[in-house]
C-alpha positions, 0 to 999 in steps of 0.5 A, spaced: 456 347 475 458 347 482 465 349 478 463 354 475 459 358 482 466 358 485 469 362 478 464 367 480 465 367 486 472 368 487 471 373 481 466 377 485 471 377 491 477 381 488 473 386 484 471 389 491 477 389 493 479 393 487 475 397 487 473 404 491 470 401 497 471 403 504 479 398 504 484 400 509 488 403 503 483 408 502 487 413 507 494 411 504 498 417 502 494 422 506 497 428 509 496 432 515 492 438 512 487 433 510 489 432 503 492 426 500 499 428 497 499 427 490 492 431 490 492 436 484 487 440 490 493 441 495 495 448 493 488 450 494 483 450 501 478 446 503 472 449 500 476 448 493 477 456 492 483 458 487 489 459 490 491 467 491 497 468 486 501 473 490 500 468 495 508 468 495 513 473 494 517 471 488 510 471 485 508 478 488 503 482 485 507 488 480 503 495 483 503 500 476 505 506 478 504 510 472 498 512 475 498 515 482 493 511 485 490 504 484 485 499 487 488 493 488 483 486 489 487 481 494 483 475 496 487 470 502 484 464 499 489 459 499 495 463 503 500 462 507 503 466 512 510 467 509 513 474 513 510 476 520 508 483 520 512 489 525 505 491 528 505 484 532 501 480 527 504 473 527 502 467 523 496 470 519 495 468 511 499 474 507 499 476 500 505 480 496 505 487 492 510 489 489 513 496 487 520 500 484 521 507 485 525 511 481 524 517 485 524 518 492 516 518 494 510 517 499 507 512 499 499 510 502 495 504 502 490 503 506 483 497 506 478 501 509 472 497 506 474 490 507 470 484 510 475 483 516 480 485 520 487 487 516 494 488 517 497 492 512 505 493 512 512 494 508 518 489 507 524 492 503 525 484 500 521 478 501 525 476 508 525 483 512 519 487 514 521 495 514 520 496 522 523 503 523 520 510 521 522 513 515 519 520 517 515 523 523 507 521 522 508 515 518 506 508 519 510 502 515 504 498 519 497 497 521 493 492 524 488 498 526 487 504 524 481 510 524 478 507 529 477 501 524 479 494 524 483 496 517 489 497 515 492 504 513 501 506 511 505 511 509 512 511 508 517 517 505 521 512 501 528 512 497 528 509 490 528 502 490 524 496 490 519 494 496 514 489 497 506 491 500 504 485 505 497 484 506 495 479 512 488 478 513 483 472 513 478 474 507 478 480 501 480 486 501 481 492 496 487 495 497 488 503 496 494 505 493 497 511 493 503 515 491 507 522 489 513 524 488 517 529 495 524 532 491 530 532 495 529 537 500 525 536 507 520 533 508 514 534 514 507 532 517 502 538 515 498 539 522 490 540 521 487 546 522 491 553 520 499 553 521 504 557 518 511 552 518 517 556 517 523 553 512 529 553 508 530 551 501 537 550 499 541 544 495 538 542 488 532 539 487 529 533 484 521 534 484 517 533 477 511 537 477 508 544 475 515 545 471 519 547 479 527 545 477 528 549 484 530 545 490 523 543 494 520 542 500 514 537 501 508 537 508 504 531 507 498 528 510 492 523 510 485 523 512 481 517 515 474 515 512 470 518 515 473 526 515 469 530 511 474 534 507 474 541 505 478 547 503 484 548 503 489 554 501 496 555 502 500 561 500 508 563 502 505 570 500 508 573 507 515 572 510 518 569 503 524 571 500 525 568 494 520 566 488 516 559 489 512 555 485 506 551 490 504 544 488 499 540 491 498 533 490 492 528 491 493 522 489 487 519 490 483 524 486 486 527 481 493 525 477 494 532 475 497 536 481 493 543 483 500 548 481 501 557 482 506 561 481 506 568 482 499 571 485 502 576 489 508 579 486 513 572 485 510 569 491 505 563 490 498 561 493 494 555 492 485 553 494 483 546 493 478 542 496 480 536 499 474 531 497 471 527 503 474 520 506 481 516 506 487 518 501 495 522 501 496 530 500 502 533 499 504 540 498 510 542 494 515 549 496 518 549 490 522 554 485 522 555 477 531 555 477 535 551 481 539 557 483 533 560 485 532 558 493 531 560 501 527 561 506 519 562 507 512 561 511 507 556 508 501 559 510 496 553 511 489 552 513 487 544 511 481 541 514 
């Protein structure tokens, strides 16, 4: 009998060894982040969260462009921080967008309405942010902007593929913008009533309300808090040549508000320009390639 208690014993003393109790090996393999390697939960954080899937640039989120805006959801849980925004962000979890131009185009992204503080910039690959301007007025980066803590970018970029990063800590939408320019000029259009002066000339390359003519464009964006209004715009005076006007608005409509000939074979264009954030592009533009020269854009935009 005595045998026998000693049998038991000896059984009982290796099964608490081997099994889950509180034994120095418990920790063996854990790694600095907390968690133990080999874990299926390495790639996700603490709170067990899926793990953004555009955490990493070669897994970037593609941006449809065959619509001229698209809301697109962001979430950094589980992200690292892969490239240091221009703006002065460093060290920030990021997650990657994606996009292929075809034309030469302005493009918008904002995160007005996210639940924390926002970095929003461009990257013309997966190791270089874009630092310079691209046109007067633009923002390849922001870490604030409209008075906000949120992010809001434009860019005239040539056809080629570009990468959005968003740096940040919690959720976000992304509103994204685009809309085609042509070859020709390209300026910031000033609140208020103007009347900027130009010279078409070359060819051009903008598809929209039929002008085959080469083409100037003024662009501008709006905050969240502007209230919108009417806006005109007319090369009714000081043109010499016949135009075609578009106006673009991205966030609103994917058809642009187009004229051609209101006053004689001059052109005049009224919209109302809705309230809050998005792009504007007016268009002056041509019906014939041959068909150029000089005019006043007659504005007023809210």
């Amino acid at each position: 009998m005595d045998g026998i208690k000693r049998s038991l014993i000896v059984l009982w003393i290796a099964g608490c060894g081997a099994g889950g109790g509180s034994g120095a090996n418990d920790d063996a393999g854990a790694s600095n982040d907390g968690h133990a390697s080999g874990d299926a939960h390495d790639a996700s954080p603490i709170d067990g969260g899926p793990q953004a899937a555009n955490d990493r640039c070669a897994n970037a989120t593609t941006i449809n462009l065959a619509t001229m805006h698209s809301a697109l959801a962001a979430t950094m849980t589980g992200a690292h921080a892969d490239l240091s925004a221009p703006c002065g962000t460093t060290g920030v979890p990021d997650v990657f967008f994606k996009f292929t131009l075809t034309r030469r185009e302005l493009v918008y992204a904002d995160t007005f309405g996210a639940s924390s503080n926002t970095t929003l910039f461009l990257a013309t690959s997966c190791a270089v942010a874009l630092a310079g301007a691209t046109t007067p007025g633009d923002a390849v980066c922001s870490a604030g902007a409209c008075g906000t803590g949120q992010s809001q970018v434009t860019a005239l970029l040539d056809p080629a593929t570009y990468y959005l990063v968003l740096a940040g800590q919690g959720a976000a939408t992304i509103h994204f913008q685009h809309a085609e320019v042509g070859t020709g000029s390209v300026s910031h259009l000033a609140q208020g009533v103007s009347a900027p002066t130009g010279t078409t000339g070359g060819f051009g390359d903008l598809d929209v309300c039929d002008g085959a003519g080469p083409e100037n464009a003024y662009w501008w964006q709006t905050c969240p808090a502007d209230p919108g209004g009417a806006f005109t715009a007319s090369t009714c005076t000081g043109t010499n040549f016949d135009t075609i006007l578009s106006l673009q608005l991205p966030g609103s409509s994917p058809d642009p508000v187009c004229n051609d000939d209101v006053c004689s074979v001059q052109s005049s264009v009224s919209a109302s320009i809705p309230a809050g954030a998005g792009l504007f592009v007016i268009d002056v533009d041509s019906n014939f390639s041959t068909v150029h020269g000089n005019y006043t854009l007659s504005v007023s935009r809210p």
